[in-house]
Residue frames relative to the residue before (quaternion, step in Angstrom):
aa qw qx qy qz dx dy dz
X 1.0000 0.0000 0.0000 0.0000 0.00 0.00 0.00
X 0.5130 0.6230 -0.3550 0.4719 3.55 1.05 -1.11
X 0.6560 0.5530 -0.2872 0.4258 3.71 0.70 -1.70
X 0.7848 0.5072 -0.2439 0.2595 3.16 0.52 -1.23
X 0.6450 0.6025 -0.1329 0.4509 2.95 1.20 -1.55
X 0.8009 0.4497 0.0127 0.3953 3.42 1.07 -1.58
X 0.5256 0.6912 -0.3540 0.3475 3.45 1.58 -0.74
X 0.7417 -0.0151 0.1107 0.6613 3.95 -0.55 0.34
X 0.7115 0.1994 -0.5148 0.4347 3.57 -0.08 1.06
X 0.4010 -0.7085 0.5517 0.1814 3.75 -0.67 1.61
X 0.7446 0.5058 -0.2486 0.3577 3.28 0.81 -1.32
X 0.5129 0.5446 -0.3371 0.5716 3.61 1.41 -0.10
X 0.7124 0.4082 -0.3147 0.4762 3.49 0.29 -1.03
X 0.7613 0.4311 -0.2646 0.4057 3.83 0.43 -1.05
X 0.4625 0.5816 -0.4543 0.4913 3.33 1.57 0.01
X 0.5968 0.5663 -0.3130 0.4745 3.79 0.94 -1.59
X 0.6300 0.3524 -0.5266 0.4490 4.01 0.03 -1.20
X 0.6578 0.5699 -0.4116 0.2704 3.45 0.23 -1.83
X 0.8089 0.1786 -0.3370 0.4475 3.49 0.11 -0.49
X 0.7944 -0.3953 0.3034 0.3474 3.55 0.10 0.67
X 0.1614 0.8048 -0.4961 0.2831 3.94 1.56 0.70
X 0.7380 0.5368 -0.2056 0.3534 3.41 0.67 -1.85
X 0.7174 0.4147 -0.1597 0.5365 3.74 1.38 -1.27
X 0.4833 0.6317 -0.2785 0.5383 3.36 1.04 0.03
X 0.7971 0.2866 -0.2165 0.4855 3.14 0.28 -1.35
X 0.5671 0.6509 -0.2888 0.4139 3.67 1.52 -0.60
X 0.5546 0.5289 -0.3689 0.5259 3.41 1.24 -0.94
X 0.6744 0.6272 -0.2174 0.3234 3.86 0.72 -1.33
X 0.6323 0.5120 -0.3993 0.4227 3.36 1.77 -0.07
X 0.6462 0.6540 -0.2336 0.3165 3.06 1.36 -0.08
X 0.3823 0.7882 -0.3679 0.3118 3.09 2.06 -0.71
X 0.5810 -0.4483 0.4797 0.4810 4.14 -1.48 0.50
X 0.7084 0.5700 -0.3109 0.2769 3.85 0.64 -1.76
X 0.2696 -0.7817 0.5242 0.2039 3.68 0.25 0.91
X 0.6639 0.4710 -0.4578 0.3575 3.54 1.06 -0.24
X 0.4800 0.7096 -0.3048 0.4161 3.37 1.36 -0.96
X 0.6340 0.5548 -0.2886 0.4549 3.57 0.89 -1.80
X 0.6962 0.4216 -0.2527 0.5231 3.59 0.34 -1.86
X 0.7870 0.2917 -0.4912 0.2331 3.81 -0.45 -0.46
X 0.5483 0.4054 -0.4713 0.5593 3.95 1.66 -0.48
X 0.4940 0.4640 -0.6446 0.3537 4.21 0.06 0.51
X 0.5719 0.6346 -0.2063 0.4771 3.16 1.10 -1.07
X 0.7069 0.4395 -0.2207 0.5084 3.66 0.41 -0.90
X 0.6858 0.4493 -0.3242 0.4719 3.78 1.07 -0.92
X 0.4603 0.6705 -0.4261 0.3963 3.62 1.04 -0.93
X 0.6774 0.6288 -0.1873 0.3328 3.06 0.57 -2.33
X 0.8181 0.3914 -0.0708 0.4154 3.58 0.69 -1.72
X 0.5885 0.5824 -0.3035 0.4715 3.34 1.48 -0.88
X 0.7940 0.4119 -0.2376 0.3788 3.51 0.60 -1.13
X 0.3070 0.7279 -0.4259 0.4411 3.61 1.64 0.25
X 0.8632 0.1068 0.1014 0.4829 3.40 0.25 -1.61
X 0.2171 -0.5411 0.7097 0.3954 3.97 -1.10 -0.44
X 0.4720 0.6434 -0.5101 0.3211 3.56 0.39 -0.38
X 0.7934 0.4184 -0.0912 0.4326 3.11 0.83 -1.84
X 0.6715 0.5044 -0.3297 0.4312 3.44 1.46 -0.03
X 0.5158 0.6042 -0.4093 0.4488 2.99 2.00 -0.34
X 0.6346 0.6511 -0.1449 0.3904 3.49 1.25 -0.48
X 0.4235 0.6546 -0.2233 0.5850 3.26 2.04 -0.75
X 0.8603 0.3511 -0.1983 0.3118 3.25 0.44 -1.36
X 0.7311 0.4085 -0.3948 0.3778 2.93 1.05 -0.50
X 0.5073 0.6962 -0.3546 0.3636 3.39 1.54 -0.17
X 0.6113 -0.4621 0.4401 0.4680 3.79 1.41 -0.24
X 0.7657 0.5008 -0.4028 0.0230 3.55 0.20 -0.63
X 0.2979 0.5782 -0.5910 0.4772 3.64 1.61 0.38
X 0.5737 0.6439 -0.2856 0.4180 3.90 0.10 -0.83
X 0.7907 0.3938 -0.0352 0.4673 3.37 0.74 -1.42
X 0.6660 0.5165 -0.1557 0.5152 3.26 1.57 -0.52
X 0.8031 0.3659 -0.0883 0.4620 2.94 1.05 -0.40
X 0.2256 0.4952 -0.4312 0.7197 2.86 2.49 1.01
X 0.8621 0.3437 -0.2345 0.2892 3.16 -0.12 -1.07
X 0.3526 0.6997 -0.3157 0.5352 3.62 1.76 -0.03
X 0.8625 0.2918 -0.2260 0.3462 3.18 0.49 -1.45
X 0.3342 0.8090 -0.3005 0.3788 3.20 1.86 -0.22
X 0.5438 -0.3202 0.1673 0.7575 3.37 0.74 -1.42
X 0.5835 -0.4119 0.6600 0.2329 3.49 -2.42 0.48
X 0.3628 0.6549 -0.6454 0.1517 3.47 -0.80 1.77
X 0.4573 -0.6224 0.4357 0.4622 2.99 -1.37 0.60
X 0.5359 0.5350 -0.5064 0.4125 3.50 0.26 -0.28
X 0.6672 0.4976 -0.3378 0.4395 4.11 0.65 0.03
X 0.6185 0.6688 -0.1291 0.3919 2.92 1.42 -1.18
X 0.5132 0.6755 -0.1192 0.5159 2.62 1.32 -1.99
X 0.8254 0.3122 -0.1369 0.4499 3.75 -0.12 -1.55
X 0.5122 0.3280 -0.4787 0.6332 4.15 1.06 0.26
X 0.6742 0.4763 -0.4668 0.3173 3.63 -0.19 -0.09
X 0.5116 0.6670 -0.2309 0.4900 3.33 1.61 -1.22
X 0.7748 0.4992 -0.0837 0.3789 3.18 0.63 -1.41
X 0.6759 0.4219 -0.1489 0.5857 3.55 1.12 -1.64
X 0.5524 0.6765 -0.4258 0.2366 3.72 0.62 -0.32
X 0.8056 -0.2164 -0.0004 0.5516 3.77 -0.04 1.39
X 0.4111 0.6345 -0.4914 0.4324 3.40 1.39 0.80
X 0.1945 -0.7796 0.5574 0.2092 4.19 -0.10 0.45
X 0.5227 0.5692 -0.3702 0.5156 3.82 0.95 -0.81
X 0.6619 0.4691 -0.2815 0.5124 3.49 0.62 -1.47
X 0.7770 0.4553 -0.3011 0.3134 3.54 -0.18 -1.30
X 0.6419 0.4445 -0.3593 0.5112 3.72 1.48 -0.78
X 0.6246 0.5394 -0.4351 0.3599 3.66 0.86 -0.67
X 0.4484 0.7334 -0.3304 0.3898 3.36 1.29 -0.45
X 0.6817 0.6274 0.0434 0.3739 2.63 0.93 -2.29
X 0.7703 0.3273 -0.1521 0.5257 3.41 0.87 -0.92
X 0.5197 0.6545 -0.3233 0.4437 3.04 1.31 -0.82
X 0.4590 -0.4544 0.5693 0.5087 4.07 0.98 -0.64
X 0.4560 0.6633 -0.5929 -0.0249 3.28 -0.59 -0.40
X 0.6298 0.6308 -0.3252 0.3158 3.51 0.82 -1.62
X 0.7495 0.2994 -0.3131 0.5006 3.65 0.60 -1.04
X 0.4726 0.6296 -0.4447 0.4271 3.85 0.86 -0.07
X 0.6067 0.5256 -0.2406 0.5456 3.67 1.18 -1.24
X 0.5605 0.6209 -0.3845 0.3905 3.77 0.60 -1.09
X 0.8213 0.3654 -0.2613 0.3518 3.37 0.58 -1.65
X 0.5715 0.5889 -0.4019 0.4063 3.74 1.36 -0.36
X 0.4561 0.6783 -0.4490 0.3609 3.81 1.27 0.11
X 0.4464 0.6262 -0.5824 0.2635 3.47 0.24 0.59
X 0.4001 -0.7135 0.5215 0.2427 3.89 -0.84 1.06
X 0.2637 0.8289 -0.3795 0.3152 3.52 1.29 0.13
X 0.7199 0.0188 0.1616 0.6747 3.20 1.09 -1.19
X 0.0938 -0.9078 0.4076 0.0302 3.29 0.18 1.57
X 0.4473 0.5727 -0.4947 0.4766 3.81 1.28 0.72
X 0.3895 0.6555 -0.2676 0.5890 3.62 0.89 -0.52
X 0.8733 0.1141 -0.2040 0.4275 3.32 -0.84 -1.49
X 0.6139 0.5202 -0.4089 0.4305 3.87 0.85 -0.85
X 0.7526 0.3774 -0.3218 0.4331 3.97 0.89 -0.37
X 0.4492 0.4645 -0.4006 0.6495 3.79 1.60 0.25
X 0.7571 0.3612 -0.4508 0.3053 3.68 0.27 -0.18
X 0.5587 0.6470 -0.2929 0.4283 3.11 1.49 -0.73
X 0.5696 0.5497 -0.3685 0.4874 3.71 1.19 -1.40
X 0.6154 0.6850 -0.2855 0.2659 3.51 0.68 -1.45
X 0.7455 0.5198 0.0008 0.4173 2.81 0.69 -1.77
X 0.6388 0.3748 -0.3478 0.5749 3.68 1.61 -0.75
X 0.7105 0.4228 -0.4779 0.2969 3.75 0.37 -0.84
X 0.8115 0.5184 -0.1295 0.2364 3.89 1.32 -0.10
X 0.0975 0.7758 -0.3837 0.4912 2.35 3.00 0.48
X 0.9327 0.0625 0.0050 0.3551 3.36 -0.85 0.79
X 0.8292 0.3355 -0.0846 0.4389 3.63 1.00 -0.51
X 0.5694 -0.6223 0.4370 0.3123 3.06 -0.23 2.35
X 0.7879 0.4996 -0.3138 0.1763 3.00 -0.57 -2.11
X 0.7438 0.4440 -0.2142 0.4514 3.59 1.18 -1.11
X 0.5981 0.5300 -0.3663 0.4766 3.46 1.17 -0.12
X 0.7901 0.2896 -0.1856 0.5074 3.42 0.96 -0.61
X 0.1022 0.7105 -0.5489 0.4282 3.21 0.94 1.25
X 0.7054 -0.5099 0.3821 0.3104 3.09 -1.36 1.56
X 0.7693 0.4887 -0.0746 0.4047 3.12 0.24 -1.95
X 0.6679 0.6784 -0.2424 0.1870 3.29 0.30 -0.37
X 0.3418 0.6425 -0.2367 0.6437 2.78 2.78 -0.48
X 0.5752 0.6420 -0.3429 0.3734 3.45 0.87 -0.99
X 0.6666 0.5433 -0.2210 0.4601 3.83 1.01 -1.41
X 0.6200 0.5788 -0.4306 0.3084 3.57 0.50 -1.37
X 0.7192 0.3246 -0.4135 0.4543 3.64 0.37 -0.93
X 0.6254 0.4966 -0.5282 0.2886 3.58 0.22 -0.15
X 0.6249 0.6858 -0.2878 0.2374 3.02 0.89 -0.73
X 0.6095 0.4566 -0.1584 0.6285 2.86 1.54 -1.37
X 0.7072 0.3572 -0.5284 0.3049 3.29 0.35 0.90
X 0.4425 0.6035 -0.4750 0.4629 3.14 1.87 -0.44
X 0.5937 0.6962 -0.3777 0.1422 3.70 0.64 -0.50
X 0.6629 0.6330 -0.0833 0.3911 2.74 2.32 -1.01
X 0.6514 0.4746 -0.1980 0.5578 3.01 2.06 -0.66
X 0.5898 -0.7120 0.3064 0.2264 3.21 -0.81 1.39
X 0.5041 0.8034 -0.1409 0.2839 3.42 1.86 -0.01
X 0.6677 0.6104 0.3258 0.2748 2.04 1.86 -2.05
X 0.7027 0.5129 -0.0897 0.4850 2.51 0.93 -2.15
X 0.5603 0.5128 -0.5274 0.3808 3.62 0.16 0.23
X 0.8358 0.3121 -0.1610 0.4220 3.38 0.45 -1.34
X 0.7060 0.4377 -0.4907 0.2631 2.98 1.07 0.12
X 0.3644 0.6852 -0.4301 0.4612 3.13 1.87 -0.06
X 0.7408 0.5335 -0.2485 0.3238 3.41 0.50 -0.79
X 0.7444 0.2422 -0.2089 0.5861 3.75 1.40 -0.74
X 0.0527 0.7507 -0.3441 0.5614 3.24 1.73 1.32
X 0.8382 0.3822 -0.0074 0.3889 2.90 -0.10 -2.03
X 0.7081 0.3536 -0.1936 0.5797 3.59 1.30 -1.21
X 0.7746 0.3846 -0.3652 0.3446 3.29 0.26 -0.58
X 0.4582 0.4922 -0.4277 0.6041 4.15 1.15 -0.14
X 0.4648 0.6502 -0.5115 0.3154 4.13 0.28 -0.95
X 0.8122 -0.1552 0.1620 0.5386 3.58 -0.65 1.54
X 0.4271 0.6126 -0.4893 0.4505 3.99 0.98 0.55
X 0.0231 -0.7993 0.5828 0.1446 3.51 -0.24 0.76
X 0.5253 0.4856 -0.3701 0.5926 3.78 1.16 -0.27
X 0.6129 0.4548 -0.3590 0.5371 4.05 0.16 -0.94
X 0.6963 0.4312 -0.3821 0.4281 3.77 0.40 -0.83
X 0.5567 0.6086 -0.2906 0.4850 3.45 0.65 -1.34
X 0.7630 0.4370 -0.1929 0.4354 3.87 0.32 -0.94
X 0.7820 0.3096 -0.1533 0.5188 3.58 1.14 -0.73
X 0.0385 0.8004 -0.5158 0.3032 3.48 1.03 1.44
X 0.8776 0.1958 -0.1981 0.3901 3.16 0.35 -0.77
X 0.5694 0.5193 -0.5119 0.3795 3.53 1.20 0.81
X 0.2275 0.7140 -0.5623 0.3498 3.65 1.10 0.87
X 0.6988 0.2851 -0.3270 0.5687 3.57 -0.09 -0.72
X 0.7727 0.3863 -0.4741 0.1698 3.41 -0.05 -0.36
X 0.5069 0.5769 -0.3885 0.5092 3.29 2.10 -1.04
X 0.5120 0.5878 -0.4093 0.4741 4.06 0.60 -0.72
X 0.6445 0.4631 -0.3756 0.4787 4.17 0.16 -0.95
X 0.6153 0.6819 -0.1962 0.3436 3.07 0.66 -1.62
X 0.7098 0.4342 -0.1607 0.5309 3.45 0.61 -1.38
X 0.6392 0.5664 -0.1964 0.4817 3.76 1.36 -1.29
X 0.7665 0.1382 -0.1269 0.6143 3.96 0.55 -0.95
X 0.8461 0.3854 -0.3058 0.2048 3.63 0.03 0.27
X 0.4175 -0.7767 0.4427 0.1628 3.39 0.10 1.98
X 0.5647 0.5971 -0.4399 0.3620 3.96 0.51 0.42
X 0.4681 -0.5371 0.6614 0.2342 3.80 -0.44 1.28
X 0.7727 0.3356 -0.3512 0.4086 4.05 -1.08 -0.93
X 0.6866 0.3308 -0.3704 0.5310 4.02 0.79 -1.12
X 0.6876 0.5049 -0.3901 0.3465 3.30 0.60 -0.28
X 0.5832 0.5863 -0.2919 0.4805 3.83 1.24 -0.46
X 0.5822 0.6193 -0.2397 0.4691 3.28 1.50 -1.09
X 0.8626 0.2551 -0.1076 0.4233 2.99 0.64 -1.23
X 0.4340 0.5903 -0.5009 0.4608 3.56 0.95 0.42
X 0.6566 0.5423 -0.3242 0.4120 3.51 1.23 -1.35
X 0.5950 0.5128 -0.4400 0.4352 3.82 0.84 -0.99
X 0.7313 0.5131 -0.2818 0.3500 3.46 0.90 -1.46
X 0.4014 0.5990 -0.4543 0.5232 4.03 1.40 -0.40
X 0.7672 0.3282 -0.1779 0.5216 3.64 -0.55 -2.02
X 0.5869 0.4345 -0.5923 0.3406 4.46 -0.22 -0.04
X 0.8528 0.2558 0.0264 0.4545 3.38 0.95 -1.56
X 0.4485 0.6227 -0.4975 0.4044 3.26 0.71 0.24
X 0.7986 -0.2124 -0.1963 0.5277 3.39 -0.64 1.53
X 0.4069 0.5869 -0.5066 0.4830 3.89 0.59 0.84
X 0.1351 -0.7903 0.5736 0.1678 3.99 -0.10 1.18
X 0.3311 0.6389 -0.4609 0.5194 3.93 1.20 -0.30
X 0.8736 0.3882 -0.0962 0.2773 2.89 -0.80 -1.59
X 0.6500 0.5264 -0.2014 0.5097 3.93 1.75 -1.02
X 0.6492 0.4206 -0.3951 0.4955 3.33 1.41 -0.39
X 0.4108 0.6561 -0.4877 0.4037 3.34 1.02 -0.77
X 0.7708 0.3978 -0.3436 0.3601 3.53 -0.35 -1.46
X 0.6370 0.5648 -0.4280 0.3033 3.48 0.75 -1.83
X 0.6220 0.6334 -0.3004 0.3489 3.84 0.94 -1.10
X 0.6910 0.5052 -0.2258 0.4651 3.34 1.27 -1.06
């Protein structure tokens, strides 16, 4: 209903925060009825990615905080989905994330096992660290790299992880330092796979590993 009411009309949605839509729906992540929870994640995503205004409003309302209760609760994409919504070029958001635990919480959903999951943990990953030192150099975040490089191996995968790769090494001299050994694999990659997009993916991881990192530039030159 929210969608409906709220899609491409601002003046509908800013009516909804105004009366108290945004804290409402925030209280609702908390509810026992996991369906109830997931459809207001679902509803913030929806409202959050409309406006920064309205994300500026998220945050202070708790709902990184709340999400990441409700993440740990159960592992959907339809959570996942709505912190990306949210954390997308939003710093306030991305630290509330951040503080909230999230990064090493994301780490443990890396499992190529299930490869909707890991492609929507790389993606979250990858938005709360678009831009934001603090979240790249998180503790935990060393913790991800080897997963990654294994999603790299699974034909499932290997995009996104090439892809929160690429952001999370970006001007990362620690992240770089950690993701040594997915050179040869992003290099193979580029060598046995006829596919322009894996191949864009993986040129980008291979830019942000080595790009000012002399370690890491010979590495490639060798490959």
């Amino acid at each position: 209903a929210i969608t409906s009411l709220c899609g491409e009309n601002q003046e509908n949605l800013q009516c909804f925060v105004d009366n108290g839509g945004l804290q409402a729906l925030t209280d609702m992540l908390g509810a026992s009825d996991v369906r109830l929870a997931l459809a207001a994640a679902l509803a913030l995503g929806f409202c959050c990615m409309q406006d920064a205004h309205i994300r500026n409003i998220a945050a202070s309302c708790g709902v990184p905080k709340m999400l990441v209760a409700l993440l740990q609760r159960i592992a959907s994409p339809a959570v996942l989905n709505a912190i990306a919504e949210i954390a997308d070029a939003h710093p306030q958001c991305q630290n509330g994330f951040r503080e909230a635990g999230i990064i090493p919480m994301l780490a443990q959903l890396l499992s190529p096992e299930d490869s909707e999951i890991y492609n929507k943990t790389a993606v979250t990953l990858a938005t709360i660290c678009n831009g934001n030192p603090a979240s790249m150099e998180e503790s935990g975040m060393r913790g991800s790299i080897p997963l990654l490089t294994a999603g790299l191996l699974d034909h499932n995968c290997a995009n996104m992880s090439a892809m929160c790769l690429a952001t999370i090494c970006d001007n990362s001299k620690s992240n770089q330092n950690s993701a040594t050994s997915c050179i040869p694999i992003l290099v193979g990659m580029l060598h046995t796979e006829n596919d322009a997009i894996r191949n864009l993916y993986a040129t980008s991881a291979l830019r942000s590993i080595a790009e000012g990192h002399q370690e890491n530039l010979n590495t490639l030159r060798l490959e």
